[in-house]
LUMSEGU-133079 format. One record per residue (C-alpha): residue number from 1; residue in one letter; z, x, y. Coordinates in steps of 0.1 Angstrom, whole numbers. Layout:
% LUMSEGU-133079
num,residuo,zz,xx,yy
NUM,A,Z,X,Y
...
//
This chain:
% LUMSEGU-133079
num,residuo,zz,xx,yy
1,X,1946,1519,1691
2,X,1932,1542,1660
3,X,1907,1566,1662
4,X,1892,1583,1630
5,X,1871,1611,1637
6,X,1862,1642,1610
7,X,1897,1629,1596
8,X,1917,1636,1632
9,X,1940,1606,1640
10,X,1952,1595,1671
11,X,1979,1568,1673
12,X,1987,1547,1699
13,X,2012,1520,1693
14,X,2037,1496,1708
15,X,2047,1479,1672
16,X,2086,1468,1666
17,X,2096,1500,1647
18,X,2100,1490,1612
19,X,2061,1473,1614
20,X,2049,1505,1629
21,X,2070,1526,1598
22,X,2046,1497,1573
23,X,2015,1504,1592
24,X,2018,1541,1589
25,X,2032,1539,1556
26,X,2000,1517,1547
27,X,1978,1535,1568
28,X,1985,1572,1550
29,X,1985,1559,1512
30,X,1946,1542,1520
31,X,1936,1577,1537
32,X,1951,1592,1508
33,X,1935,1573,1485
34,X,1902,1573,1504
35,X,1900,1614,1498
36,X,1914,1611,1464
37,X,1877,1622,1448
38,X,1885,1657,1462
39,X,1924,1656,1451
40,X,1946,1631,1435
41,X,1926,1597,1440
42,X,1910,1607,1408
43,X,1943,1610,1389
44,X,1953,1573,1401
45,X,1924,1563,1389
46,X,1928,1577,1350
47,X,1953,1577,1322
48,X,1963,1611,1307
49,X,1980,1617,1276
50,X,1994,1651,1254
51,X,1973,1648,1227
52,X,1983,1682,1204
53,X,1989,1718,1212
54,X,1964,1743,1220
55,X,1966,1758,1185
56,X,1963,1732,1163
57,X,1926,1730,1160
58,X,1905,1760,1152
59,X,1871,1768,1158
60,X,1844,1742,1140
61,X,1877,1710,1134
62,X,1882,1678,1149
63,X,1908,1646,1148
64,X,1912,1617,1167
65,X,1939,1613,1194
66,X,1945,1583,1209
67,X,1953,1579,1250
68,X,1967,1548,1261
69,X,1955,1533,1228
70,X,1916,1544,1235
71,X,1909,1564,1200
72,X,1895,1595,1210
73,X,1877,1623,1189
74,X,1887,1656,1200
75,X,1869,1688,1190
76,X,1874,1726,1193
77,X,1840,1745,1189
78,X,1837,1778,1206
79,X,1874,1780,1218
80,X,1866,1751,1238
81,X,1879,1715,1234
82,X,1859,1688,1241
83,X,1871,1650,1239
84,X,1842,1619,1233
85,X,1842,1587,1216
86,X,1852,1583,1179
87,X,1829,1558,1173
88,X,1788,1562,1165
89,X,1769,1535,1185
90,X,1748,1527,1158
91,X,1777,1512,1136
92,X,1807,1521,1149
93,X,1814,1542,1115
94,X,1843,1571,1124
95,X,1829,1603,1133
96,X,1861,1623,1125
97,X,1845,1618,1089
98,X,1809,1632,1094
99,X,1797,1665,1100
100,X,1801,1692,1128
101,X,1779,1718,1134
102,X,1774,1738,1161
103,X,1780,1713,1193
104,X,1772,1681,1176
105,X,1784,1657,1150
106,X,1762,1640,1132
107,X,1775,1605,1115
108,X,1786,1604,1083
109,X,1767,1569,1073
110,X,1733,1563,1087
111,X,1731,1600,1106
112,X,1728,1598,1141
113,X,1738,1626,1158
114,X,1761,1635,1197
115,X,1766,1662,1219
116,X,1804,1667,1217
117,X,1800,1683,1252
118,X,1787,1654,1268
119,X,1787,1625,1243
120,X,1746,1624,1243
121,X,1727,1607,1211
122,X,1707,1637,1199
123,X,1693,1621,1168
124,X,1691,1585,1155
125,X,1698,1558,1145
126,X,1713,1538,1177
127,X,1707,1537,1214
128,X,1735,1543,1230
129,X,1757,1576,1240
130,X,1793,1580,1236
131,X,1820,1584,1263
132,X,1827,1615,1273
133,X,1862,1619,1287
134,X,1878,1651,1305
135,X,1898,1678,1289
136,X,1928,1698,1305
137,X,1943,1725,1284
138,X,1978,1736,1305
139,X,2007,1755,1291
140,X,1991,1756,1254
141,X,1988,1717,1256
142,X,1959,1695,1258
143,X,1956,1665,1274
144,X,1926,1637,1279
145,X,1923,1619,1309
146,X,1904,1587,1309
147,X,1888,1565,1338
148,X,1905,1533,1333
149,X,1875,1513,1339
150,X,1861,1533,1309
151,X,1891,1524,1285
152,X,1883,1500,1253
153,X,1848,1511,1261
154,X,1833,1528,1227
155,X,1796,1535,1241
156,X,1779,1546,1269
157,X,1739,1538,1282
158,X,1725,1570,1293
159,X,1715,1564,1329
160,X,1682,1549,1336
161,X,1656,1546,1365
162,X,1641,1516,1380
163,X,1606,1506,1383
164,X,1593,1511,1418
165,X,1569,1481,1430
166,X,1543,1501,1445
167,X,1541,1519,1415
168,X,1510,1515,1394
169,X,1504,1537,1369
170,X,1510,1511,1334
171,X,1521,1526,1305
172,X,1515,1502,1275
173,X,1537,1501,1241
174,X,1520,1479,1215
175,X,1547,1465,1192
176,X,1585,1456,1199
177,X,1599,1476,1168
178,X,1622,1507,1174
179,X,1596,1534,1183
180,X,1587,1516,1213
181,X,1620,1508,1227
182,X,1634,1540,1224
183,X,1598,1550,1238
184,X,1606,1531,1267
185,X,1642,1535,1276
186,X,1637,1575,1274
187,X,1608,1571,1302
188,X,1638,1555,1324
189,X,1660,1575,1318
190,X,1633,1608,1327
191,X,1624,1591,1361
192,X,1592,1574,1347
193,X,1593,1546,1371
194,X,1560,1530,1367
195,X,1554,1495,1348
196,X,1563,1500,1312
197,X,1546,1465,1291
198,X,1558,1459,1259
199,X,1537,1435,1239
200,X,1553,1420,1202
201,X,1542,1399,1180
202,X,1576,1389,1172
203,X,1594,1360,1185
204,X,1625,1381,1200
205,X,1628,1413,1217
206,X,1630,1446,1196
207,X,1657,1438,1169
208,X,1675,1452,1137
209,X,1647,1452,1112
210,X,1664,1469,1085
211,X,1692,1443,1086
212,X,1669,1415,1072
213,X,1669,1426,1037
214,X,1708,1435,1038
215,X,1716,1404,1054
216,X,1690,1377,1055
217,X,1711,1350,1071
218,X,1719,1367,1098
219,X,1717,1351,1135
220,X,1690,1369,1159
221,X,1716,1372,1186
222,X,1738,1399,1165
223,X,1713,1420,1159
224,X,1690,1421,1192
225,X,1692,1455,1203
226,X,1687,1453,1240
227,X,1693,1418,1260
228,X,1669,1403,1280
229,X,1690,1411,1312
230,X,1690,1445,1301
231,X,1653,1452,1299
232,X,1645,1433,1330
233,X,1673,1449,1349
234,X,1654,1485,1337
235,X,1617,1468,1342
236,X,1606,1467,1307
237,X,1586,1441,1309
238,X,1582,1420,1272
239,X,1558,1401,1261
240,X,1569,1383,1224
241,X,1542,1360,1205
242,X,1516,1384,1214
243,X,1488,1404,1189
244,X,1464,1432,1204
245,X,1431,1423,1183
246,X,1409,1454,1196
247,X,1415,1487,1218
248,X,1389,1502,1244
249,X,1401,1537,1248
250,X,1376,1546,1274
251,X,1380,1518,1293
252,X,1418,1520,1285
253,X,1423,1482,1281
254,X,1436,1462,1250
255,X,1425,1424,1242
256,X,1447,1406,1227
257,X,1445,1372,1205
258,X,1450,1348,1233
259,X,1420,1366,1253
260,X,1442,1387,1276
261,X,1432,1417,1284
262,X,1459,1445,1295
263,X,1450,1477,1315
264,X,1469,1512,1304
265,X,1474,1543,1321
266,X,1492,1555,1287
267,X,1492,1538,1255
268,X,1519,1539,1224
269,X,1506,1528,1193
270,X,1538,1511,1174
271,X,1529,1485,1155
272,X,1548,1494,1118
273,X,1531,1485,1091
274,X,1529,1445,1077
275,X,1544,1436,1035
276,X,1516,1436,1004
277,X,1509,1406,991
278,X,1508,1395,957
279,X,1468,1388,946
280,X,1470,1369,914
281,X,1467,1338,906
282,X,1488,1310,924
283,X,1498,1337,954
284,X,1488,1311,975
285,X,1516,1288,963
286,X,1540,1273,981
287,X,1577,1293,978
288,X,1558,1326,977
289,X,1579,1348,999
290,X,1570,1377,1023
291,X,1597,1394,1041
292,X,1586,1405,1076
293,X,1597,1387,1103
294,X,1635,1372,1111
295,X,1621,1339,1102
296,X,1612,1351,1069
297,X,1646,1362,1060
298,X,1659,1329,1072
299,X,1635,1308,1052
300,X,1638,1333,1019
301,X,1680,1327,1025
302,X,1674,1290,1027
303,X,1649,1284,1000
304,X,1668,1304,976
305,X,1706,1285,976
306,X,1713,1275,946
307,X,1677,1279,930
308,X,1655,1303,912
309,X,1647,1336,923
310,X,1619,1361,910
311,X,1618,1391,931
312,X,1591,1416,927
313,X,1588,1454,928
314,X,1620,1474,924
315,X,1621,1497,956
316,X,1644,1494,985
317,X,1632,1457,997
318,X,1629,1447,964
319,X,1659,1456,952
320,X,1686,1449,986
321,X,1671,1411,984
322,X,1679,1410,944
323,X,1713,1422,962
324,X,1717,1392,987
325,X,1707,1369,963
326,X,1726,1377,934
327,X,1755,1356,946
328,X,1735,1327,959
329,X,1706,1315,937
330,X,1710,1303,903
331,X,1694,1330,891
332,X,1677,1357,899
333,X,1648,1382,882
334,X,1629,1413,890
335,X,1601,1425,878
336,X,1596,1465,883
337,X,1561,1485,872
338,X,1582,1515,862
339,X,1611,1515,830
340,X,1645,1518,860
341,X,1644,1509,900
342,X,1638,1536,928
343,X,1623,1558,896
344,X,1598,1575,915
345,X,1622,1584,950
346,X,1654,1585,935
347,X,1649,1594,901
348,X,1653,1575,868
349,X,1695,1583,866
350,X,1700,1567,899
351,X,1672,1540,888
352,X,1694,1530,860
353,X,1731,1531,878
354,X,1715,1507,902
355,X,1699,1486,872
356,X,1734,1480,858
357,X,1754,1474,890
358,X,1731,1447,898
359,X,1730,1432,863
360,X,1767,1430,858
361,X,1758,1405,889
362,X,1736,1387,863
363,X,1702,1399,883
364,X,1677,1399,850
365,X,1655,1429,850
366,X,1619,1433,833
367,X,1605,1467,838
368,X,1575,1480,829
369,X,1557,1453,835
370,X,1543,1431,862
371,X,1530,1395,873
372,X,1499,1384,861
373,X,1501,1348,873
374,X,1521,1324,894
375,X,1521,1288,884
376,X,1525,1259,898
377,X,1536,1218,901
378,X,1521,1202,929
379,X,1509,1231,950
380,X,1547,1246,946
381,X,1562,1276,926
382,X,1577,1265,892
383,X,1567,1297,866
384,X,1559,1333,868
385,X,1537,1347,844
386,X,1540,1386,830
387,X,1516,1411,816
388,X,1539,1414,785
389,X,1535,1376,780
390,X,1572,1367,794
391,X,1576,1335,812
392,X,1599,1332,836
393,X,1609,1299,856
394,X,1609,1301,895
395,X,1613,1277,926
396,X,1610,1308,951
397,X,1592,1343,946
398,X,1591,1372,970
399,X,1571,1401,972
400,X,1585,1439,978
401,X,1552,1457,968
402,X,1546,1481,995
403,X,1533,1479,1031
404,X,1501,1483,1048
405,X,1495,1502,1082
406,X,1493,1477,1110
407,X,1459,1498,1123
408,X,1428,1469,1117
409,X,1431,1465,1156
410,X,1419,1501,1164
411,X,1386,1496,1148
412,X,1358,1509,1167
413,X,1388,1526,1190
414,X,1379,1563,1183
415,X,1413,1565,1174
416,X,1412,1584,1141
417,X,1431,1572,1111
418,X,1440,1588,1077
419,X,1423,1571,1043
420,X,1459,1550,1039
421,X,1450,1532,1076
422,X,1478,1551,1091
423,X,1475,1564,1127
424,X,1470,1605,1126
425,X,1490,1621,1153
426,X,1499,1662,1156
427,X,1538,1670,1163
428,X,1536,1655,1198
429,X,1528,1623,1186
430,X,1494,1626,1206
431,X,1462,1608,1187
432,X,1433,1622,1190
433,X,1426,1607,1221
434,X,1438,1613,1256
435,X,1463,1593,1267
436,X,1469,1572,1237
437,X,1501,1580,1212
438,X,1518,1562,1183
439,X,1547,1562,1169
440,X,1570,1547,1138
441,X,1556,1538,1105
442,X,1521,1532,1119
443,X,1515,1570,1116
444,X,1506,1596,1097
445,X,1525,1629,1111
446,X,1533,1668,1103
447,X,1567,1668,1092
448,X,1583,1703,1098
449,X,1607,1707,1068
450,X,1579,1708,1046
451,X,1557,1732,1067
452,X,1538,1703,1084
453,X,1526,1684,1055
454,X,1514,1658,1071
455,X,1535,1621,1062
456,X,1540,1583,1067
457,X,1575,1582,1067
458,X,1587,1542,1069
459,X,1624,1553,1083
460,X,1640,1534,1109
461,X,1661,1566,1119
462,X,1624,1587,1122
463,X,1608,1552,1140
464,X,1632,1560,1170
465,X,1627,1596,1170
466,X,1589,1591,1172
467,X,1595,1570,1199
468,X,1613,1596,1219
469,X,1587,1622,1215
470,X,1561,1600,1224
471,X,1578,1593,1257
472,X,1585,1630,1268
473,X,1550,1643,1258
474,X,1538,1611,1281
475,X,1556,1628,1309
476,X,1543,1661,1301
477,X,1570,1675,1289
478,X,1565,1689,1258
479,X,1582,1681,1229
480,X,1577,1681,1192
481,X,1590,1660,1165
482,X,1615,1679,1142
483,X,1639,1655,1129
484,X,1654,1652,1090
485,X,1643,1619,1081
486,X,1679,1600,1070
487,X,1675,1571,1052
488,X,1703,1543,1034
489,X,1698,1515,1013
490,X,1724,1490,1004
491,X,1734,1473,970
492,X,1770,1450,968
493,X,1780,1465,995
494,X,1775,1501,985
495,X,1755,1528,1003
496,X,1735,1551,989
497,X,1726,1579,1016
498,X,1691,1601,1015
499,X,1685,1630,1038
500,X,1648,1653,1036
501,X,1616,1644,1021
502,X,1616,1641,982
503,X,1582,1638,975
504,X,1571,1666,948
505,X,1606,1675,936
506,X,1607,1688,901
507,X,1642,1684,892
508,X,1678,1666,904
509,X,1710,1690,904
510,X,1740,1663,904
511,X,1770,1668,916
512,X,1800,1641,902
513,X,1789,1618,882
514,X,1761,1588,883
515,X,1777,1569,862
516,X,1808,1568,876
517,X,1791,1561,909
518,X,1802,1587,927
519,X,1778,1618,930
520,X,1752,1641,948
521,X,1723,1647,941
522,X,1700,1673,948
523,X,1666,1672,943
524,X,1645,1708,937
525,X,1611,1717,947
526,X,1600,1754,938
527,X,1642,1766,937
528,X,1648,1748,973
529,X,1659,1714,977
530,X,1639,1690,999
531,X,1660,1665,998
532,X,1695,1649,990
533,X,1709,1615,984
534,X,1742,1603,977
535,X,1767,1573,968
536,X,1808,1577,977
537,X,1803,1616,988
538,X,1805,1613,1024
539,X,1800,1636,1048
540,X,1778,1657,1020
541,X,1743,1642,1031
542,X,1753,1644,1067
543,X,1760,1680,1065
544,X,1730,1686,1044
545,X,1707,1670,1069
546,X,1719,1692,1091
547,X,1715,1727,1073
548,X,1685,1720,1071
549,X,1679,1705,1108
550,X,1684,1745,1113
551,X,1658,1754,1091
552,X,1682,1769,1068
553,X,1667,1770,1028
554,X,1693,1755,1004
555,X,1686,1769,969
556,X,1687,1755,935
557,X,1712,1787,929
558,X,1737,1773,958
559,X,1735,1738,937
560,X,1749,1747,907
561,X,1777,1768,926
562,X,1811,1747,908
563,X,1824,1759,944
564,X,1808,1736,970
565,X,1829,1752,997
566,X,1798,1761,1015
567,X,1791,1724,1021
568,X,1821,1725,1047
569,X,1827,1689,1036
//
């Protein structure tokens, strides 16, 4: 007979002796392990390894160790080491490469940004955390110790709430994109658990937008941010196929375009913004191309194998289709308004290194100058008329001209929009009504590095901070939007990196060279750079962003410094 009471044991047994020994023997090791939270269970549990000595990091360095094959990015800050993932959870990109400041490493690529103490996403892109894993520092060595249920894992979701079903306070996102995801998985993970609705007109939950002009035949399942099992295991309930048409904001209840009509406690306003179309003659044609939706990138891939491709306007859409297609339509032309691409955001040195890496790709360029017609044979694209009286053959031809607001629905809201449509909203993300924010490219907002001029910022990186903000102000907790917008574009497979808001800037300071395709460029607005963009000069951007994330001024004088030490690349 056993008896187990506050851990006292008494024994009573009449086994043959070498059962009884296996019993006890069996007995002890479960007890054992049973208390191991509070001793050595925990060790059983975890693999350990000597990753360096104590002084072979100093203050402000990190490398990756690895622990039973796990790679692991270990960092010294403070005198403190601190041991997370190595990969971001946006792209997996190595952040041994990108740039630590303070108690955080922001990514190297695309800029999202983790707590080193605890592996929290601090700024976007992404959705996910990395692993944090303990730290023992004995004897002037260092060793990680990782839960061996956590090994091969390279992200971590923060943990999130549950919907309660009494609960019935509705908070209503309109949109799928990333503003209102991120809007919804921060309520879970603050202890919002009331009915979060999602509504999209898309035919999938929230996905990889930017992906679609980088890589148009790609399949819906690799870039679906969240599974359906995940949002209905969190309550985020999503409804795709669906438009809100008009907005009641003192009855708080949307109508959408089937007649439905949904109730709000809180409202998000996230609907992005919808492509320009083309307006002359023969727009209407068959094989003229929007790209807007996953479907569009899949029909623009399909109708353009093999055939002719006229791609219009010479910014970032414009220019990462040309891209795609180069190596999979016949041919391929742009037309641009401006004499190089990206003239007006990147400047016309960059413009023209872009121009020739895509025409050594055979991509046919006619700038400054635009389309005055599109003609047809039997109600189908077959030539594209310009203004300087080129004519240029066609089967397929898409349209990069800018975006519009997705705001008509909030007509006769009260919800007050600037003259470009956009949704006005203060540093909280709060309309000018109660209860209602937006969020993403839909809005117009004060951005703090340049002393709350108010923006529309169409970054996918910004989309998800909105998002964010939105939810904590929701739950009273106030918060305001600060981030650096961080934005990339893509050509044959190179990345060009942008930190800070260019608009105004006077004059570029390069660093390397353009033409080499391998520089840093600066770019000045009264002796202080707003902004930065790069190509092969990693972590320069990343480190930039976050200088001035700190509100620190980076002057014109510092740019011409031959000595970029103070980078700390």
């Amino acid at each position: 007979m056993l008896l187990n009471a506050s851990r006292t044991l008494v024994i009573v047994c009449c086994l043959h002796r070498p059962t009884f020994s296996s019993f006890i023997k069996q007995f002890f090791t479960k007890e054992y392990i049973s208390m191991n939270n509070e001793d050595q269970g925990e060790a059983l549990e975890e693999v350990s390894g000597l990753v360096c000595q104590e002084d072979d990091l100093n203050d402000g360095q990190m490398k990756v160790v690895s622990v039973a094959d796990q790679k692991v990015l270990l960092v010294r800050t403070e005198g403190q080491y601190s041991a997370v993932g190595n990969q971001c959870t946006h792209y997996n990109a190595p952040l041994v490469n990108g740039a630590l400041v303070g108690n955080r490493v922001r990514c190297p690529f695309h800029g999202a940004c983790f707590n080193i103490k605890t592996g929290d996403i601090e700024e976007y892109p992404g959705l996910d955390c990395l692993p944090c894993y303990k730290v023992n520092v004995q004897d002037g060595k260092v060793y990680v110790s990782i839960k061996k249920k956590a090994l091969k894992q390279t992200r971590r979701v923060k943990e999130m709430c549950n919907v309660l079903p009494n609960v019935t306070h509705t908070i209503l996102l309109i949109g799928g994109g990333p503003a209102a995801l991120v809007c919804a998985e921060t309520l879970r993970q603050n202890c919002y658990q009331g009915r979060i609705v999602m509504v999209t007109k898309d035919s999938s939950p929230p996905f990889d937008k930017p992906k679609l002009s980088k890589a148009m035949n790609v399949d819906i399942s690799n870039i679906v941010l969240r599974s359906n099992e995940f949002l209905q295991q969190y309550g985020i309930e999503v409804r795709i196929g669906q438009e809100a048409v008009t907005v009641n904001t003192r009855e708080k209840a949307v109508t959408m375009k089937d007649g439905a009509v949904l109730h709000y406690d809180q409202l998000l306003i996230s609907t992005g913004c919808r492509a320009r179309r083309l307006t002359c003659p023969g727009s209407d044609l068959k094989g003229v191309k929007l790209l807007e939706r996953y479907e569009d990138a899949k029909d623009i891939h399909a109708s353009c194998l093999g055939r002719k491709a006229v791609v219009v306007g010479t910014s970032f859409i414009g220019m990462e289709v040309a891209s795609y297609l180069a190596n999979k339509a016949s041919s391929v032309a742009i037309v641009g308004t401006t004499k190089y691409p990206f003239q007006q955001s990147l400047g016309s040195q960059i413009g023209q290194m872009t121009m020739q890496m895509l025409e050594e790709k055979n991509v046919k360029f006619y700038m400054n100058d635009s389309v005055t017609e599109i003609r047809g044979v039997n109600g189908s694209v077959k030539e594209v008329m310009l203004k300087s009286g080129t004519l240029l053959e066609a089967d397929v031809v898409i349209a990069g001209i800018g975006v519009i607001p997705n705001s008509d629905f909030l007509a006769g809201s009260e919800v007050d929009l600037d003259p470009r449509k956009a949704v006005v909203v203060d540093k909280f993300m709060r309309t000018n009504v109660a209860d209602v924010f937006s969020a993403g490219d839909v809005t117009s907002f004060p951005l703090t590095i340049r002393s709350d001029q108010r923006v529309s910022v169409g970054h996918w990186q910004m989309s998800q901070a909105h998002g964010r903000v939105a939810a904590l102000n929701m739950l009273n907790i106030p918060t305001k939007i600060e981030s650096i917008p961080f934005f990339w574009t893509v050509l044959l497979e190179k990345s060009i990196r942008y930190a800070g808001y260019g608009e105004g800037y006077t004059e570029i300071v390069f660093k390397g060279k353009v033409e080499e395709r391998k520089f840093l460029a600066f770019y000045i607005k009264d002796d202080t750079v707003v902004a930065v963009a790069s190509l092969m000069f990693d972590p320069a951007v990343a480190q930039l962003a976050e200088r001035m994330a700190a509100g620190q001024r980076i002057t014109k004088a510092q740019t011409q410094l031959e000595d970029l030490s103070w980078l700390q690349m």
